[in-house]
C-alpha positions in Angstrom: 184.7 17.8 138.9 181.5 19.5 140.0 178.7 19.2 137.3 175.2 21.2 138.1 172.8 20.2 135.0 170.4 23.5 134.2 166.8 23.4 133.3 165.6 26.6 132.1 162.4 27.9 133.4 159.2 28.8 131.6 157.4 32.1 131.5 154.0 30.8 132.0 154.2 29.7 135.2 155.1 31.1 138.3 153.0 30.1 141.4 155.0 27.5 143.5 152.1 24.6 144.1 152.1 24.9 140.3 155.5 23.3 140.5 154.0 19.5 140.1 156.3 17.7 137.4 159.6 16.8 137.1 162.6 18.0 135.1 163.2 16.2 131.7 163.7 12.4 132.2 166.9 12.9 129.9 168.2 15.2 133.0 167.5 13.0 135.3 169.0 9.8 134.0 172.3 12.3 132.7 172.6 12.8 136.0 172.7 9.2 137.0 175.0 8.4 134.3 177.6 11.2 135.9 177.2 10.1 139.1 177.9 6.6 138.3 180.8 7.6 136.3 182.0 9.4 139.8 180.9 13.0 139.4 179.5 14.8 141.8 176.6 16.3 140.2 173.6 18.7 140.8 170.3 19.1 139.2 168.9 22.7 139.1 165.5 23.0 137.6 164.6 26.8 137.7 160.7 26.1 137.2 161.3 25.6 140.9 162.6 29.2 141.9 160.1 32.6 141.7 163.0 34.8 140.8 165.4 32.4 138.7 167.9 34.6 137.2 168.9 35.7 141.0 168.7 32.0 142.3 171.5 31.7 139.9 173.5 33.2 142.0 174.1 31.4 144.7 172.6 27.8 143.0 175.5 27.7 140.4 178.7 29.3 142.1 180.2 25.9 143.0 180.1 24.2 139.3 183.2 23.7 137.2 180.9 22.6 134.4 177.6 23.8 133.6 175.3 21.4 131.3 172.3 23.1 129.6 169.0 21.3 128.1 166.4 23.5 126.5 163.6 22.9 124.2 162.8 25.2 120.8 160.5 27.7 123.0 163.0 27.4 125.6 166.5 28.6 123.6 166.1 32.1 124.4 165.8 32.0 128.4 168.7 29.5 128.0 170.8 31.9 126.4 169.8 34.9 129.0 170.5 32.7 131.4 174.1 31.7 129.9 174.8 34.8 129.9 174.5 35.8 133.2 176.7 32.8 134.1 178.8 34.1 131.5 179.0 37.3 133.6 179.7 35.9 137.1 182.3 33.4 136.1 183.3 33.8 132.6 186.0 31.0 133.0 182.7 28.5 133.3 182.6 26.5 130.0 179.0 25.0 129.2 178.0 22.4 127.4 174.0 22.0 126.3 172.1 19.2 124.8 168.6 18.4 124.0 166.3 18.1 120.7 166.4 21.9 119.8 170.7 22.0 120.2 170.6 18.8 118.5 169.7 20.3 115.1 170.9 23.3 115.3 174.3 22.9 117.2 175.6 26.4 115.2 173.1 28.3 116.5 174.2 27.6 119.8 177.6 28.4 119.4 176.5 31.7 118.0 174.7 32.5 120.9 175.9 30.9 124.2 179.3 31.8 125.3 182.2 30.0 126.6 180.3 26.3 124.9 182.3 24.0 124.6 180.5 21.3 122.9 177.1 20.5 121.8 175.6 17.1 122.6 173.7 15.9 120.0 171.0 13.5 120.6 171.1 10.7 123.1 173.8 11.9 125.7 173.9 9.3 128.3 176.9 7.6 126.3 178.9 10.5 125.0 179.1 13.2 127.8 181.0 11.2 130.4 183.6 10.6 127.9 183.2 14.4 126.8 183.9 15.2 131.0 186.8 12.8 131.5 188.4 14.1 128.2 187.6 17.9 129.7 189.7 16.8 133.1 192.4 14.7 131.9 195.8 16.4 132.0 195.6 17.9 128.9 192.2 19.7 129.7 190.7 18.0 126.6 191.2 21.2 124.1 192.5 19.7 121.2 190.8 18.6 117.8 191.9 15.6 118.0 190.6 14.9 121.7 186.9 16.3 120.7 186.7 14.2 117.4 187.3 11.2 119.4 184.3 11.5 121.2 180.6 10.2 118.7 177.8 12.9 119.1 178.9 16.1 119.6 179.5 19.0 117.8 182.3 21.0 119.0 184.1 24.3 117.3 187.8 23.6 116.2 190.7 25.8 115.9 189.8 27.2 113.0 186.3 28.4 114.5 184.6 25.4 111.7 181.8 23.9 114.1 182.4 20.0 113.5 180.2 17.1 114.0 181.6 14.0 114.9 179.3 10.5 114.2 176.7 9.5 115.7 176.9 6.8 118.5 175.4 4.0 118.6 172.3 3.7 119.5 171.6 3.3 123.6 170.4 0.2 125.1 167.8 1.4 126.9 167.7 -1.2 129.8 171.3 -1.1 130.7 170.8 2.4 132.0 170.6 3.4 135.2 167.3 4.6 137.2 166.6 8.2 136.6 168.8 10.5 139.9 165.4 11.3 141.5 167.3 11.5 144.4 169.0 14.5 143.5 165.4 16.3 143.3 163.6 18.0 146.2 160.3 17.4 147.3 158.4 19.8 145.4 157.4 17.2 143.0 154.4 15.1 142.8 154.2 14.0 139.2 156.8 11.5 137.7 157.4 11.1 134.1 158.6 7.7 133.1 159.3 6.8 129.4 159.4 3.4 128.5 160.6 3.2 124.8 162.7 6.3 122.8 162.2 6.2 118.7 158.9 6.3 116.6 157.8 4.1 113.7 155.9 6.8 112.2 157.3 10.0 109.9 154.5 12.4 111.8 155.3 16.0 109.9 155.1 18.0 113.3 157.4 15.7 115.5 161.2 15.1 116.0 160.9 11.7 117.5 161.8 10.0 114.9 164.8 12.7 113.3 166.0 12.5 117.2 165.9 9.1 118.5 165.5 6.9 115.6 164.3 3.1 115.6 162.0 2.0 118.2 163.6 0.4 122.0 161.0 -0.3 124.5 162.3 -0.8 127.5 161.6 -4.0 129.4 158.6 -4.9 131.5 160.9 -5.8 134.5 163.3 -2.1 133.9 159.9 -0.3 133.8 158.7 -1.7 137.3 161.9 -1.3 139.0 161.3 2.6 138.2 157.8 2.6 138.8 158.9 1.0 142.8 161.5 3.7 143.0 159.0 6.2 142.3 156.3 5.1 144.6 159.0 4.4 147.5 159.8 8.4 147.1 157.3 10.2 149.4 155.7 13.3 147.6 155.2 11.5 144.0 151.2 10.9 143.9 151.0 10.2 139.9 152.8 8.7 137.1 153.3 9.7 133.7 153.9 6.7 131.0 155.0 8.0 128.2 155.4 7.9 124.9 152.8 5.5 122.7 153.2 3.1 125.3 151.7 0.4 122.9 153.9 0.8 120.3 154.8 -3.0 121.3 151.3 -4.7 121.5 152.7 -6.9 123.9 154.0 -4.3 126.3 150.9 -2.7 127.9 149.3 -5.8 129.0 152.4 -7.6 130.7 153.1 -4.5 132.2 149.6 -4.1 133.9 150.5 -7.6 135.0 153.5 -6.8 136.3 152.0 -3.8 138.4 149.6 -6.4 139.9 152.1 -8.1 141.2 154.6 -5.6 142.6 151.1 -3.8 143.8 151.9 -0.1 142.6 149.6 1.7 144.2 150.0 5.1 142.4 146.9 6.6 140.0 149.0 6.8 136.9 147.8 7.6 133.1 149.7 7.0 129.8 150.0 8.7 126.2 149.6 5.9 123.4 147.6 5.1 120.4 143.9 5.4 120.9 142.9 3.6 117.7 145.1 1.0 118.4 143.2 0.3 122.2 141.2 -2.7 123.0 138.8 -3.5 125.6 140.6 -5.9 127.6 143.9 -3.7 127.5 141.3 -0.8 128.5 139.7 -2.6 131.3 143.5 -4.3 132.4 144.3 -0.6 133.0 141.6 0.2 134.2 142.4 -2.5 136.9 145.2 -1.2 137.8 144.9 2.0 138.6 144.8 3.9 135.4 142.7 6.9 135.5 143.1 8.2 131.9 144.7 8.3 128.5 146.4 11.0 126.4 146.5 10.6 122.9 147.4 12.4 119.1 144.4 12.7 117.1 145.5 15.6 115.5 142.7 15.9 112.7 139.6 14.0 111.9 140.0 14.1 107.5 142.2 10.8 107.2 143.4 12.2 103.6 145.2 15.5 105.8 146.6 12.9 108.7 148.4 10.5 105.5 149.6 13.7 104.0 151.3 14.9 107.2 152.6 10.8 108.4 150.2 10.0 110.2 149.1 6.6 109.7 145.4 6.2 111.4 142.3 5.9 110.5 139.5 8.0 112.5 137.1 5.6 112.4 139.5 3.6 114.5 140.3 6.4 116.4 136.1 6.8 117.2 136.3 3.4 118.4 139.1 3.8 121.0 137.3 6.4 122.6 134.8 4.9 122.8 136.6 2.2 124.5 138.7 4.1 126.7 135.1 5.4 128.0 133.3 2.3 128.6 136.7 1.5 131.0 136.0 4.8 132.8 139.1 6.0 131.8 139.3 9.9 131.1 140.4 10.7 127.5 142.5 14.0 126.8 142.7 14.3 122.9 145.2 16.4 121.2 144.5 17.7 117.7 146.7 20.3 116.0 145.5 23.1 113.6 147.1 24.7 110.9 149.0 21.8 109.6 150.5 21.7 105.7 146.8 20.9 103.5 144.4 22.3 106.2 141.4 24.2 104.6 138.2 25.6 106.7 136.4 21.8 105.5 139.3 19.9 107.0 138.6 22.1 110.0 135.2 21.8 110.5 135.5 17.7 110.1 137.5 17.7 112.8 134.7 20.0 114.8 132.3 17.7 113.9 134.2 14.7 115.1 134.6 16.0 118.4 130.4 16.5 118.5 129.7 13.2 117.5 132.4 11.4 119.4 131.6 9.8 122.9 134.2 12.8 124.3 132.0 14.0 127.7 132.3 17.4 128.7 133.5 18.1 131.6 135.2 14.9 132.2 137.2 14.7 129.0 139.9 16.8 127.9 140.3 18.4 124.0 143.4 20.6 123.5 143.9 22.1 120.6 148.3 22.9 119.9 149.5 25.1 116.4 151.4 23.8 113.9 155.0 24.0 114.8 158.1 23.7 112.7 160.6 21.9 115.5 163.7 21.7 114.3 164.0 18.3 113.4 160.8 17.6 111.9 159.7 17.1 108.6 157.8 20.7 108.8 161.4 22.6 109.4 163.3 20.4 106.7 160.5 20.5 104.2 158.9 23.7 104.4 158.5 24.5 100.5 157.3 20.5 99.7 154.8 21.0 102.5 153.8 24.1 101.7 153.8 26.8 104.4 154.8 30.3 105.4 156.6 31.4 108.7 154.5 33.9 110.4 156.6 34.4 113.9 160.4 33.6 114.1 160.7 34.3 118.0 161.5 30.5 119.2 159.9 31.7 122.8 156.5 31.9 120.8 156.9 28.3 119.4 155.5 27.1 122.6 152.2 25.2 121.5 150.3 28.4 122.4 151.2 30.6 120.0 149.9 31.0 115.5 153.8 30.9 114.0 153.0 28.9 111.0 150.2 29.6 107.9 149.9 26.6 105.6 149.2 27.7 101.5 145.7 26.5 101.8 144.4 28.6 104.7 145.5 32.8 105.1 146.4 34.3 108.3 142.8 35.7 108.5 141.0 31.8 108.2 143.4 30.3 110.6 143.3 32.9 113.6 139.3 32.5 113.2 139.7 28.7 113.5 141.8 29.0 116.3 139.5 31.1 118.4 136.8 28.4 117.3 138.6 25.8 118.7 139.1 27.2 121.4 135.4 27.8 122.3 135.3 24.2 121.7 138.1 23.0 123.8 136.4 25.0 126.7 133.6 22.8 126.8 135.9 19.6 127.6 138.1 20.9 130.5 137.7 17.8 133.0 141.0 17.3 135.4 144.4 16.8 133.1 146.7 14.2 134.0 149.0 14.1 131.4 
């Protein structure tokens, strides 16, 4: 069977040398997983075409199974592009997977036609199984066969959209290396994720609802990746992601690890700036690190325990701080609007950003609205939390774009604050590397 794996494309961006990162890491390794399994399979990432719906034509025609991954603010441009498929072969049966199909697999059914199943969560155990089922002899079409197969939701004879159980939980380092292979050359930017899961209950972020308990991958699985990637001509930076010191003892063996295999690479990492020290900082540092991303989200500590996160900003100061002494650039992430921000809470976190060691024009402040991803504690617990849904059109929910007003703020307060910040986040534009 011939699989070709779909990444929708943005609207934002259409300029090919924009074209720098890759397509989700769960695509990638998905593909591997297929191809080990003996599929031939194809990645298509659309961010890479100027005209994408008519690069559908001739990208997909050979598939006999189309598998989809979109985002919240990507759902829409994955239905318009099912659709078309729909139109051109309408015997093509799709299946689609990542965080926003996850949790709402009926809205997918709904809305993409000819699905055949929804993969929920991690897939890299369940969709082989869901492929061999689909070509076995019997074509795979009965209840039974579907509900055989953890993870998915599929729609039964009845037209009742069933979930089967969950899987267990995927041992990160018995997977194979991401099928960067299967990519051309447009990319320079790899994105390599060491552990999947969260400790934390943030109220913004699916992590957690989506992947579950912490796995960090090992030191050794990390640096075989990070020698495939610098063995691949056009990559010229590395992504680590996500909290990448979630495991205390994970960052510092792995700088030693990189010393050894000499990875030559400029890389950065997202992780837990309050959590930083200065020999971890200057062990980076050492080894090619140019910078750090990290989730600040608001300086009032009483607003980041009420929405899960568990730091303290004075700790988070301090980090900076540290980060900058290593001559390591810092991009900071804060997010506005979220459940208990007033106009004090706001301007707490404008002050922090004055009085911190931030350098503008070096450093990086982005400032994202408060989002309720499906998944998060914001979607399931919108009256506890306390907010009001100001823009339904999941293309908007994009990190760019007001859709949420918490009880404490009105409409009015919080466009003001977001033009502030803004201003503010102007100030700090040195070169992102996340």
């Amino acid at each position: 069977m011939n699989i070709t794996l779909l990444n929708p494309h943005t609207t934002r961006i259409h300029a090919k040398e924009n074209f720098l990162r890759e397509p989700p890491s769960g695509l990638l390794l998905l593909a591997a997983v297929l191809e080990n399994a003996g599929y031939v399979t194809r990645i298509i990432d659309l961010e890479t075409f100027s005209d994408a719906k008519n690069a559908l034509q001739t990208e997909v025609e050979t598939a006999e199974l189309l598998g989809l991954t979109c985002l919240t603010p990507t759902f829409p441009l994955a239905i318009d592009l099912s659709n078309i498929l729909h139109q051109q072969n309408p015997n093509l049966p799709f299946i689609i997977g990542g965080p926003h199909a996850s949790f709402l697999p009926e809205e997918c059914f709904q809305k993409i036609p000819n699905l055949i199943a929804v993969v929920l969560g991690e897939g890299e155990s369940q969709v082989p199984n869901l492929v061999e089922m689909l070509t076995s002899s019997e074509r795979g079409r009965k209840d039974s066969a579907f509900h055989d197969i953890p993870g998915i939701a599929y729609k039964n004879a009845q037209g009742v959209i069933i979930r089967t159980p969950p899987p267990a939980r995927v041992d990160v380092n018995i997977l194979p290396l991401p099928a960067r292979h299967l990519l051309t050359s447009d990319y320079n930017i790899a994105s390599v994720i060491v552990n999947r899961g969260c400790p934390n209950q943030c109220s913004f972020c699916t992590r957690q609802a989506l992947f579950g308990t912490v796995r960090v991958r090992s030191v050794e699985n990390v640096l075989e990746e990070l020698l495939q990637v610098q063995a691949l001509p056009n990559y010229e930076y590395v992504n680590l992601y996500d909290n990448v010191n979630v495991d205390p003892r994970f960052l510092p063996d792995l700088c030693n690890g990189m010393q050894k295999i000499k990875f030559r690479l400029p890389w950065g990492a997202e992780l837990r700036i309050d959590r930083l020290t200065p020999s971890i900082a200057q062990q980076m540092k050492g080894t090619n690190c140019v910078g750090i991303a990290s989730g600040i989200e608001t300086a009032n500590d009483a607003l980041l325990r009420a929405n899960g996160k568990i730091q303290r900003i004075s700790e988070v100061k301090r980090g900076i701080q540290v980060a900058i002494d290593a001559d390591l650039t810092v991009q900071a992430y804060f997010v506005l609007g979220l459940p208990g921000e007033t106009q004090q809470t706001f301007e707490e976190t404008l002050a922090f950003i004055e009085s911190s060691p931030l350098r503008p024009g070096r450093d990086i402040v982005n400032f994202f609205p408060a989002t309720p991803y499906p998944g998060s504690r914001l979607w399931t617990q919108e009256k506890e939390l306390g907010w009001t849904l100001l823009d339904g059109n999941y293309a908007n929910w994009d990190c760019h774009h007001i859709v949420i007003c918490p009880s404490t703020l009105t409409t009015v307060e919080l466009t003001k604050m977001t033009a502030d910040a803004e201003r503010v986040a102007r100030k700090y534009q040195g070169q992102e590397f996340s």
